[in-house]
C-alpha positions in Angstrom: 9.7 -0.4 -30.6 9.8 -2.3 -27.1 6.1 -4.0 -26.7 3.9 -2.2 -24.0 0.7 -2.7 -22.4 -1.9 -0.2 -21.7 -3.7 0.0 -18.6 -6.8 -0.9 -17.9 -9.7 0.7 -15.6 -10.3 -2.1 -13.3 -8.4 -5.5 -13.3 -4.4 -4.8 -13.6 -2.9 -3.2 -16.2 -3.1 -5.7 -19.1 -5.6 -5.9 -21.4 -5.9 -7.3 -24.8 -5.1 -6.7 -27.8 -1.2 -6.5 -27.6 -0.7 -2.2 -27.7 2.6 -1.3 -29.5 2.0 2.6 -27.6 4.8 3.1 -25.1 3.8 4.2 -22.4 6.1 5.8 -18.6 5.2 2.3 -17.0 7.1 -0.2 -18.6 6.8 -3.1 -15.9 5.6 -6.8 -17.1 4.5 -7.7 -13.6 2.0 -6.1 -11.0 4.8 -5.8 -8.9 8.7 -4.7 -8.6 11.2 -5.6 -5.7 12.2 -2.2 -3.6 15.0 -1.1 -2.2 16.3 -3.1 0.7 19.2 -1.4 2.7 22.2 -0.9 0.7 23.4 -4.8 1.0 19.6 -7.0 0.8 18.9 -6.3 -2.5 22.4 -5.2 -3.9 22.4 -8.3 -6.2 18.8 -8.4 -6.9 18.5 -7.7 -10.1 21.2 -10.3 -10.8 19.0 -12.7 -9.5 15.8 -11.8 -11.0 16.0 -9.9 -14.0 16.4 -12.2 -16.6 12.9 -13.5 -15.3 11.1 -10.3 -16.4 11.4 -9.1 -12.8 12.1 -5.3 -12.2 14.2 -4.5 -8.6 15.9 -1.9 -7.1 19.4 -1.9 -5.3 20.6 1.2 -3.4 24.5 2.9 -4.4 24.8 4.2 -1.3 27.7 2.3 -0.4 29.8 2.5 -3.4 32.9 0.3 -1.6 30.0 -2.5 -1.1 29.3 -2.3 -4.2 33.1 -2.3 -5.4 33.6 -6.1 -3.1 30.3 -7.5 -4.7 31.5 -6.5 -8.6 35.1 -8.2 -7.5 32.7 -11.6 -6.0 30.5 -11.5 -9.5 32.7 -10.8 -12.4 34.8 -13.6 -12.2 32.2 -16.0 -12.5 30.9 -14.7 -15.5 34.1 -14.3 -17.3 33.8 -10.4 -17.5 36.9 -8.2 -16.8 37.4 -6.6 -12.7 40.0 -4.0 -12.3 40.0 -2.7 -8.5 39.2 1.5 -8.2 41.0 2.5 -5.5 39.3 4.7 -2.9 41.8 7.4 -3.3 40.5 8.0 -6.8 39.6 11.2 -7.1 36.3 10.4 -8.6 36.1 7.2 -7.1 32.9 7.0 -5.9 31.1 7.8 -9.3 33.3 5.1 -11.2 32.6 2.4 -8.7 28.9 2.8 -9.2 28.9 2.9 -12.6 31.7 0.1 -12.9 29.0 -2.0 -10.7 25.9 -1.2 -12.7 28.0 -2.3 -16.1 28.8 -5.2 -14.7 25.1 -6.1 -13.2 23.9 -5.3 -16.7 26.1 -7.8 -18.7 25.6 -10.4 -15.8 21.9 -9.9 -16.5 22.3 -10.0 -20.3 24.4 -13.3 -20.6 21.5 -14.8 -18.7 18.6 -13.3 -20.4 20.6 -14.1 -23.6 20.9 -17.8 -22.6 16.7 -17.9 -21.8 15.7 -17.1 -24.8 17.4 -19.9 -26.4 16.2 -22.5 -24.1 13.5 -24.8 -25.5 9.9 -24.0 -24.5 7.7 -26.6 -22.8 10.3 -28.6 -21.3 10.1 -26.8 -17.7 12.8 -24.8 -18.5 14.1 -21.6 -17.1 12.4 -20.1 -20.1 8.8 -21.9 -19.7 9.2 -20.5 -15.9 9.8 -16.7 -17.2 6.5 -17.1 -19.0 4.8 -18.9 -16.0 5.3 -16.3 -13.6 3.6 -13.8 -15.5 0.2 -12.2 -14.2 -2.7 -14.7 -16.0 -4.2 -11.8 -18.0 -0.4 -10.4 -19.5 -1.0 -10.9 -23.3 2.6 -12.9 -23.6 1.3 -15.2 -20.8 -2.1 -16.0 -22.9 0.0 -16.3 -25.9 2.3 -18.4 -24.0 -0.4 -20.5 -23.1 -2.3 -20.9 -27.0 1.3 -22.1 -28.1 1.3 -25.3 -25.8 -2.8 -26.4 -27.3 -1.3 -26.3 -31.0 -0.4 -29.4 -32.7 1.1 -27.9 -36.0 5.0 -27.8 -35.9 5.6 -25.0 -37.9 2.8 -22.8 -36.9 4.2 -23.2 -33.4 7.9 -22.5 -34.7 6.8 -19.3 -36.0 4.8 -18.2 -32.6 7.8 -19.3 -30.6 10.0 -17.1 -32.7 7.8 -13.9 -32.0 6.5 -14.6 -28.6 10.8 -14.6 -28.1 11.4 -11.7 -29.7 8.6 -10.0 -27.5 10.5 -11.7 -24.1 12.3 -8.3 -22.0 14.5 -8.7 -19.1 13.2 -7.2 -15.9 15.1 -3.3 -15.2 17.5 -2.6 -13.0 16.8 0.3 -11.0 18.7 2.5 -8.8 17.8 4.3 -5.8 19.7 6.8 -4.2 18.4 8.9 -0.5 18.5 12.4 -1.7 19.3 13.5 1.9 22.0 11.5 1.8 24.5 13.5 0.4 27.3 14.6 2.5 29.8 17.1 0.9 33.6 16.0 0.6 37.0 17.0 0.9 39.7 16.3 -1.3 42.9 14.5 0.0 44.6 18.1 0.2 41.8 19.0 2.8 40.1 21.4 1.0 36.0 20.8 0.4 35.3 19.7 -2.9 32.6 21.2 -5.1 29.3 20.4 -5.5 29.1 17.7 -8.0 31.4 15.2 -5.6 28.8 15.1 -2.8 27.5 12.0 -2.4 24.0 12.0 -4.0 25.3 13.6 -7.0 28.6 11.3 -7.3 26.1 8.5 -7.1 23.5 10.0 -9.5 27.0 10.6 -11.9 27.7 6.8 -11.4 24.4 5.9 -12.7 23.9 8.5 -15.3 27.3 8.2 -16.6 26.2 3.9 -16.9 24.6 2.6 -20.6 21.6 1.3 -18.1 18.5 1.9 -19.6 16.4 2.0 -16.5 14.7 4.2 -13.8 16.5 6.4 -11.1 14.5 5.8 -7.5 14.8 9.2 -5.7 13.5 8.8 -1.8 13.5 10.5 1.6 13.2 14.1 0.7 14.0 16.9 -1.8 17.1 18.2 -2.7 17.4 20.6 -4.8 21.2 20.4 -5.6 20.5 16.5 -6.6 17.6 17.6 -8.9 19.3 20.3 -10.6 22.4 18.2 -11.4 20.1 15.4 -13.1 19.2 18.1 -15.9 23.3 18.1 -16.6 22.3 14.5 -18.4 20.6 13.6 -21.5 19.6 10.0 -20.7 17.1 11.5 -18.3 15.2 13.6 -21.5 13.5 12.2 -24.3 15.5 11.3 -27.6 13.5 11.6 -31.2 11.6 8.9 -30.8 10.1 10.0 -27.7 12.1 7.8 -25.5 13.7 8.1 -22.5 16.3 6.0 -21.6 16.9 6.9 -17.9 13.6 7.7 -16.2 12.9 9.4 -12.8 10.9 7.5 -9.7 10.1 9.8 -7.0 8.8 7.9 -3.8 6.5 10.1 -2.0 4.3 10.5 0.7 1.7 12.4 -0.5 0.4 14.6 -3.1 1.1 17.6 -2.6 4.7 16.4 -2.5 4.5 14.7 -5.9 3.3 17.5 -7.0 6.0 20.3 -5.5 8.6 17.9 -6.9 7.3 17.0 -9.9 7.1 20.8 -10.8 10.2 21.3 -9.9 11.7 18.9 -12.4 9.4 20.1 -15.4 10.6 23.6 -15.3 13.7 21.7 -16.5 12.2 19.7 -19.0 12.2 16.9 -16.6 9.2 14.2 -16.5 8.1 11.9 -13.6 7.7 8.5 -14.5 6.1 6.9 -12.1 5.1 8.4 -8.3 6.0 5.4 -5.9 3.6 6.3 -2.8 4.9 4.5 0.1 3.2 3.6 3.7 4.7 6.6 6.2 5.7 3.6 8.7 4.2 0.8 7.7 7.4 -0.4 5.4 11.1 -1.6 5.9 14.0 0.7 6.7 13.8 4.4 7.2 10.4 5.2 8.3 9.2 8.8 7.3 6.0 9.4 8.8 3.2 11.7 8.0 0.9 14.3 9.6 -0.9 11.1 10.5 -2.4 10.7 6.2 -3.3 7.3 6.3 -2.4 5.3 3.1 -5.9 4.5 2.0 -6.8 8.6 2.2 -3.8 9.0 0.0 -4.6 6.5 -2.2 -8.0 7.6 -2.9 -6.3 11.3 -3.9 -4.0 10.3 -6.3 -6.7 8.5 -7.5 -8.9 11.1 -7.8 -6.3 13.5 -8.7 -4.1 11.7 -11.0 -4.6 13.4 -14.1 -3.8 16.8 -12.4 0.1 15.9 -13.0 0.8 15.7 -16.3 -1.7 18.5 -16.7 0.3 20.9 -14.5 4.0 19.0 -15.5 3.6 19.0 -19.6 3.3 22.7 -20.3 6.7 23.5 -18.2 8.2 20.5 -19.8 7.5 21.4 -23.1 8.3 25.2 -22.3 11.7 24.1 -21.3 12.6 22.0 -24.6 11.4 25.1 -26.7 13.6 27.4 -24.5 16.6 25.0 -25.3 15.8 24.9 -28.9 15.0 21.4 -28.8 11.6 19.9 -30.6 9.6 18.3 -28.2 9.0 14.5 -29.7 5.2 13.5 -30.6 3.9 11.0 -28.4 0.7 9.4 -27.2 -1.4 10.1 -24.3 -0.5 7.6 -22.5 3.1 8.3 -22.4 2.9 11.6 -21.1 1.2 10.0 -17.7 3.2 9.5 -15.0 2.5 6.1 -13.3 1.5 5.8 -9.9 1.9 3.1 -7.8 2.4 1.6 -4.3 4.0 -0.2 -1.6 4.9 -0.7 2.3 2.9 -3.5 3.7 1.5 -5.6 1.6 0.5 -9.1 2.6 -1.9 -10.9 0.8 -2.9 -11.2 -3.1 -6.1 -9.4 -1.7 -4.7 -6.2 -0.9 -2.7 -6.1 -4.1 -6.3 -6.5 -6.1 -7.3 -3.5 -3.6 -4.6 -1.4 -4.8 -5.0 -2.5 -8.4 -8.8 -2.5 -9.0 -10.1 -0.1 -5.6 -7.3 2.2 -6.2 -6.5 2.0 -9.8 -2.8 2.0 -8.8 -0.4 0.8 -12.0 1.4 -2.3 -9.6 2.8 -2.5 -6.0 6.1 -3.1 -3.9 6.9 -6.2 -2.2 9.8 -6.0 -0.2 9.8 -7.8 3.4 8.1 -11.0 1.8 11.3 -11.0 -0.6 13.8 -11.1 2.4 13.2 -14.7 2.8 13.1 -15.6 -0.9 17.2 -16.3 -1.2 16.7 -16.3 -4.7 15.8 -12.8 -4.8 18.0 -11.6 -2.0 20.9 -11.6 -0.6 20.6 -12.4 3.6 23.2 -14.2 5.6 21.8 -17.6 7.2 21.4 -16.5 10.6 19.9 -13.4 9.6 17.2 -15.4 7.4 16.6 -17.9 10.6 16.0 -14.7 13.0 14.0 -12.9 10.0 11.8 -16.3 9.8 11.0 -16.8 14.0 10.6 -13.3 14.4 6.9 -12.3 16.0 5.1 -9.0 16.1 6.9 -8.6 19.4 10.7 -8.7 17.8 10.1 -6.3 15.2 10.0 -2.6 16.2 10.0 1.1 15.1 14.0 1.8 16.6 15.8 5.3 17.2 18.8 3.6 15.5 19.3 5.2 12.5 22.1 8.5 12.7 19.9 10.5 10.5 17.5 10.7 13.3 14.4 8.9 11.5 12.6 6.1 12.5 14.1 2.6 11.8 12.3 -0.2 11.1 14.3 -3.2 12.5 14.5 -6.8 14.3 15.6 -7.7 17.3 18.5 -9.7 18.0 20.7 -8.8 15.3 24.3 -9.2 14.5 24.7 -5.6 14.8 22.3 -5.1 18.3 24.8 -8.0 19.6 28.2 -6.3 18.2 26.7 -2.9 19.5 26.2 -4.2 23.0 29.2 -5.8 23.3 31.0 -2.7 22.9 28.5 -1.1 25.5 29.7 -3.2 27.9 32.8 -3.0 27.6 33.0 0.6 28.1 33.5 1.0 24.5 30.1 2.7 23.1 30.1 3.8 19.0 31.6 2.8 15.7 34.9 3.5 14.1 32.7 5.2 11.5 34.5 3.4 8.2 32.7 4.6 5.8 30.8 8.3 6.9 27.9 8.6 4.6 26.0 9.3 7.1 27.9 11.7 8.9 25.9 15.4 9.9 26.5 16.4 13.4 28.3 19.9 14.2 27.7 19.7 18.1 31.1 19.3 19.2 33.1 19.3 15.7 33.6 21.8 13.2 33.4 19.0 10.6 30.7 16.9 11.0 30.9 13.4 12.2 28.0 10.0 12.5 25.7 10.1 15.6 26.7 6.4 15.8 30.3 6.9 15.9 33.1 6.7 18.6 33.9 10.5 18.8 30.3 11.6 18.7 29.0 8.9 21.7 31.7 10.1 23.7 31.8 13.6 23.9 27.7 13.2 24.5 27.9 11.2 27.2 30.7 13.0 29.0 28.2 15.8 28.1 25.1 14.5 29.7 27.5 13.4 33.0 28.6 17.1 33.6 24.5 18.0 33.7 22.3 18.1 37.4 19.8 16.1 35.7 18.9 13.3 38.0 20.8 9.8 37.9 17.9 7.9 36.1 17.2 10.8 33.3 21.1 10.8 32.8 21.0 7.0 32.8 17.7 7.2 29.8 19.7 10.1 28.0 23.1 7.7 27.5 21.0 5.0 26.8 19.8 7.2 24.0 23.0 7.8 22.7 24.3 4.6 22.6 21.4 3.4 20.5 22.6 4.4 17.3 23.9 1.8 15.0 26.8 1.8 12.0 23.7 1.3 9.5 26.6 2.5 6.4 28.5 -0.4 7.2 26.2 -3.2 9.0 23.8 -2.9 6.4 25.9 -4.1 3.7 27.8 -7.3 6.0 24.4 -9.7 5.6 25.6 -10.0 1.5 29.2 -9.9 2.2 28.6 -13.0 4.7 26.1 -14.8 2.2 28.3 -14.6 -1.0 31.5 -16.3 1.3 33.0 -12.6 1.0 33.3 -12.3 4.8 33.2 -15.1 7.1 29.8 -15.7 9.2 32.2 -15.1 12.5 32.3 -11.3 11.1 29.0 -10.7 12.4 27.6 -7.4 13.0 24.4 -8.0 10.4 21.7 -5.0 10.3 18.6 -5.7 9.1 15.5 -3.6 8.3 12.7 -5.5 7.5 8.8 -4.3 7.5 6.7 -5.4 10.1 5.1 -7.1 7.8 7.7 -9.8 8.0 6.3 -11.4 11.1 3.2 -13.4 9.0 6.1 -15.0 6.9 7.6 -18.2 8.8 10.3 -19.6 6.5 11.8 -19.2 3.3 10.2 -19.7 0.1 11.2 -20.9 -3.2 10.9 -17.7 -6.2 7.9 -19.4 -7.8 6.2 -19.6 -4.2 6.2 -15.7 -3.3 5.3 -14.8 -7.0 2.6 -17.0 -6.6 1.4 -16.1 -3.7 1.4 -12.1 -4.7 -1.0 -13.6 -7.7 -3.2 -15.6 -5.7 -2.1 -18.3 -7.4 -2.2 -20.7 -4.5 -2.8 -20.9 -1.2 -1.8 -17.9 1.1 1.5 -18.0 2.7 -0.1 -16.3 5.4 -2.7 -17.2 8.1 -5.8 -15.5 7.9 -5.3 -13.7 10.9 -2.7 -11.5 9.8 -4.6 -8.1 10.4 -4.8 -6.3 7.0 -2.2 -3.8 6.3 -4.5 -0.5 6.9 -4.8 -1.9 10.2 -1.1 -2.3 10.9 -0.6 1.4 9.7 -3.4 2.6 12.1 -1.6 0.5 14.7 2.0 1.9 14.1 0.5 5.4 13.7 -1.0 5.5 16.6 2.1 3.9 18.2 4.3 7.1 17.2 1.6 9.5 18.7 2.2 7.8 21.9 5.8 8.2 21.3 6.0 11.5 20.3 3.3 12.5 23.4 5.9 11.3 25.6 8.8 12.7 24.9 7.1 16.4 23.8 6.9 16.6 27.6 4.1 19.4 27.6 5.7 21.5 24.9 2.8 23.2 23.6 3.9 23.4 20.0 4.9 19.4 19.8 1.4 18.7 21.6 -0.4 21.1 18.8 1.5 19.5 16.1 0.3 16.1 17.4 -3.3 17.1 17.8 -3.6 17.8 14.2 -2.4 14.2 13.8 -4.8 13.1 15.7 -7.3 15.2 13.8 -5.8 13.0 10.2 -6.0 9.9 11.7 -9.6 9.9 12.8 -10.4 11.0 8.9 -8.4 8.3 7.7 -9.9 5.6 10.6 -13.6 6.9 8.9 -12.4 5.9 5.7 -11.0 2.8 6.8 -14.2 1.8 8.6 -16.2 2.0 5.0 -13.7 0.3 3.6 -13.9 -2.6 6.2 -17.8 -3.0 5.5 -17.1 -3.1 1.8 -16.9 -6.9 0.0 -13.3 -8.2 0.6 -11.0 -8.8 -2.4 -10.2 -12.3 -2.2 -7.8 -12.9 1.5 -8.5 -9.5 2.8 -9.0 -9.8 6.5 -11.5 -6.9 6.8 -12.6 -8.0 10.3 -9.4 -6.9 11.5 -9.6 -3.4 9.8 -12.9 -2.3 12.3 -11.3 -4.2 14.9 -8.2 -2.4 15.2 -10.8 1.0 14.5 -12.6 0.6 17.0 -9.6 0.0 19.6 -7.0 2.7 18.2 -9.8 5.5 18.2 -10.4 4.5 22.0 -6.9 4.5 22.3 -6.4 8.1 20.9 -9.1 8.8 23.0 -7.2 7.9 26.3 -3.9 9.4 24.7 -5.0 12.8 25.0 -7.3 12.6 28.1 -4.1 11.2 30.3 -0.5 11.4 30.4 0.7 9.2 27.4 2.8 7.2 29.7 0.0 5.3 31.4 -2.0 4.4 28.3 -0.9 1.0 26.3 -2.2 -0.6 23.3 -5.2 -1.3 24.7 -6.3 1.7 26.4 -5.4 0.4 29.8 -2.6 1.8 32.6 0.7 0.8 31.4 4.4 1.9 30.4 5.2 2.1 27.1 8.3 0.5 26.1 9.0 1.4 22.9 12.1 0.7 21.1 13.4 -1.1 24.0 
């Protein structure tokens, strides 16, 4: 039985004495690596997980994925045999071919840890020393070195070993993201070959024992195909081998979702409750719900889901004939945790001890940690300069959400270039993001050639005036190749592709602007402990007052382009309405005693201005208002 730690009411989730109770949460740090594009973190778990370190990597891009398993498995000796893209199931057996691979990568090296000697500052001792100081392995770790008996201390080594797990490698797939296909006779292809389930197939059809990271929105198709799979139920012992992360953005959503899966016998691990905009990538934001309002529901609410999700759960097994396992209290919770914009080791305790969360996310930090990611050089150089100023809430996604990106990229530079020459769009090589019917009975990418130029000839053929044409084109030509840029930064880094290839996207969280250089593993682990001192300055306003900042932001936005439309204006009100409640309960929260770095000051700073600033917003036309409250043009996404 894999060792397990319960969690505790106030200071983390490890507490003493060692539990042998499994529980949903299965995580040896206060913290996992997300999701970073479908390239950033696509060899993360290579690079981490024998360290104890759980990360995700997206399988969006299964032909990415296909060039980084041909890169890898030569240099550990393991067998690569190319699957052409004309295979019929193709995109399913690239995944999985990938995630086998990942997993023996990360085996050999776990494998070779654990026989490393202890206490000789090897690769082993630094497993141990980048565990949180109150993990029971870590204190055990640490009892080992005081004792002068040589076989006593054989024998601990030998079990404190045996207790050593690598980190998990997780898997996230975009439920939205699931275009339907044809086959090479023409003809559509059923269900099961769309892209989210092919991918979900890849991974479910892998020997991973792991957890699938479903994000940005519900499909029902997707969920309904996951019950085709026994990995993702529990076997006799109560185990399950593939478990289900649903990212969320509020209750009620983890709720909807998580019954959804129980009428099929299927549990929720862990909720993963993630900042509406404050966080990298696709930014999905909310009726204006703060994070700390959310927060203090799940809190509040948490033992509402496996109340309402067990019964279903259990009446599905005894529908199927199967004998629903006996296991402990704990197991049947689902964890909850957090992430999008977290800074300091202060805001982590927040989460932690405030908010009783089970761990966090750090992402952006992680970009500029090369031994966790995988960024080309110049992308890591612009990453590390970049100021408030250069990072920026961009329209140029082709699924028509939010982007959070960086100025100055490979693929801004590769996109203009083509703008100027006349030559707007992408050649659209890979089409997972393809959705738009408005000129094509099959759809086709917003970003693409095809689709920018029938749009603009469009917008030419209108009596709009010259400069609302010229803003409309502008608009059009925004949109980037995110299917294939987001993947070149690795291709570039592992000598796959040479630098002069180019055309790098990036979507780092604004966060990213307080970190100014790369940092060594040890460093950023160290930091997110408060185990030195802060990689930040203590300026950096805290993260609730980002969010406020970014919220308020997007109502300015959104004011401007609803042009007076009297549904948009309503809808926007009642954000309004959600962010004031939220600003209350970030103005208590600002007066309470600070955890450790927390710059609180900042929190009824950026209050006091945003409420003015909402104020203004809806007293004159958005256009004249700026971040300050005074007369001014927004330029957003500029």
């Amino acid at each position: 039985m894999p060792l397990i730690f319960n969690r505790p009411k106030k200071i983390g989730r490890f507490s003493e004495p060692i539990s042998d109770v499994k529980q949903m949460y299965q995580n040896q740090h206060n913290f996992h690596i997300p999701v970073m594009g479908t390239g950033h973190s696509v060899d993360t778990p290579i690079r981490v997980a024998h360290l104890g370190i759980d990360s995700v990597l997206s399988v969006v891009d299964d032909l990415l994925l296909e060039r980084i398993r041909k890169h890898y498995a030569p240099q550990y000796d393991l067998p690569y045999q190319n699957i052409p893209r004309s295979r019929e199931d193709g995109r399913a057996e690239r995944i999985t071919a990938y995630l086998e691979t990942a997993q023996q990568i990360v085996k050999q090296k776990f494998d070779q840890l654990k026989q490393s000697p202890l206490f000789e500052s090897s690769e082993k001792d630094r497993y141990f020393n980048m565990l949180p100081e109150a993990h029971p392995l870590k204190k055990m770790y640490q009892k080992i070195s005081t004792l002068s008996d040589a076989e006593a201390r054989k024998s601990l080594i030998e079990d404190l070993t045996a207790r050593m797990k690598p980190g998990s490698i997780d898997v996230n797939i975009m439920a939205k993201v699931d275009n339907l296909k044809s086959g090479t006779d023409g003809k559509p292809l059923s269900a099961e070959f769309s892209d989210a389930c092919a991918a979900l197939r890849g991974y479910a059809q892998s020997s991973l024992s792991s957890a699938l990271v479903l994000s940005a929105g519900f499909n029902p198709r997707l969920y309904n195909y996951i019950a085709e799979f026994k990995d993702f139920y529990r076997d006799s012992t109560g185990n399950i081998k593939k478990r289900i992360i649903l990212k969320v953005s509020d209750f009620r959503s983890a709720l909807i979702q998580g019954k959804y899966l129980a009428k099929k016998g299927l549990e929720v691990a862990e909720f993963r409750i993630e900042s509406g905009l404050n966080c990298g990538g696709h930014a999905f934001a909310s009726d204006g719900h703060l994070l700390p309002v959310l927060l203090q529901e799940f809190r509040d609410k948490r033992d509402q889901l496996a109340e309402n999700f067990l019964p279903m759960v259990k009446q599905f097994y005894e529908a199927q004939g199967w004998e629903y396992p006996e296991v402990s209290e704990d197991q049947l919770k689902p964890a909850i945790t957090v992430q999008g914009g977290l800074g300091t080791h202060g805001e982590m305790r927040r989460m932690l001890e405030a908010y009783e969360m089970d761990a966090t996310g750090w992402g952006s930090p992680f970009l500029l940690v090369p031994e966790a990611t995988c960024v080309d050089d110049p992308t890591t150089n612009l990453l590390a300069d970049a100021g408030e100023d250069d990072l920026y809430l961009s329209n140029v996604s082709p699924l028509g959400v939010p982007f959070n990106n960086v100025r100055n990229s490979g693929s801004d530079a590769y996109k203009h270039e083509r703008i100027e020459k006349g030559k707007p769009g992408s050649q659209c090589p890979k089409g997972y993001l393809v959705s738009n019917t408005e000129f094509t009975e099959e759809p086709i990418c917003t970003a693409s050639i095809q689709y920018q130029l029938l749009k603009i000839n469009q917008i030419e053929e209108t009596e709009m005036p010259a400069g609302k044409k010229e803003a409309q084109k502008q608009q059009v030509m925004e949109k980037s190749c995110l299917c294939d840029h987001l993947g070149n930064g690795a291709l570039i880094k592992l000598g796959i592709v040479k630098p002069t290839f180019g055309k790098q996207a990036i979507c780092p969280g604004p966060n990213i602007a307080w970190f100014d250089r790369t940092y060594s593993l040890d460093e950023m682990v160290d930091h997110i402990y408060g185990r030195r001192s802060s990689l930040v300055p203590q300026e950096r306003p805290h993260m609730f007052a980002k969010e406020i900042t970014m919220y308020v932001d997007y109502v300015e936005q959104q004011l401007q382009q609803s042009e007076g439309d009297e549904q948009a204006t309503s809808k926007l009100k009642k954000m309004r309405k959600n962010l004031e409640k939220g600003m209350d309960v970030c103005l208590e929260i600002s007066r309470s005693e600070a955890y450790g770095d927390e710059n609180l000051s900042s929190l009824e700073e950026t209050v006091i201005q945003q409420r003015e600033r909402l104020r203004l917003l809806f007293e004159e036309p958005a256009s004249l208002v700026s971040k300050n409250g005074k007369a001014n043009q927004l330029a957003y996404a500029q």
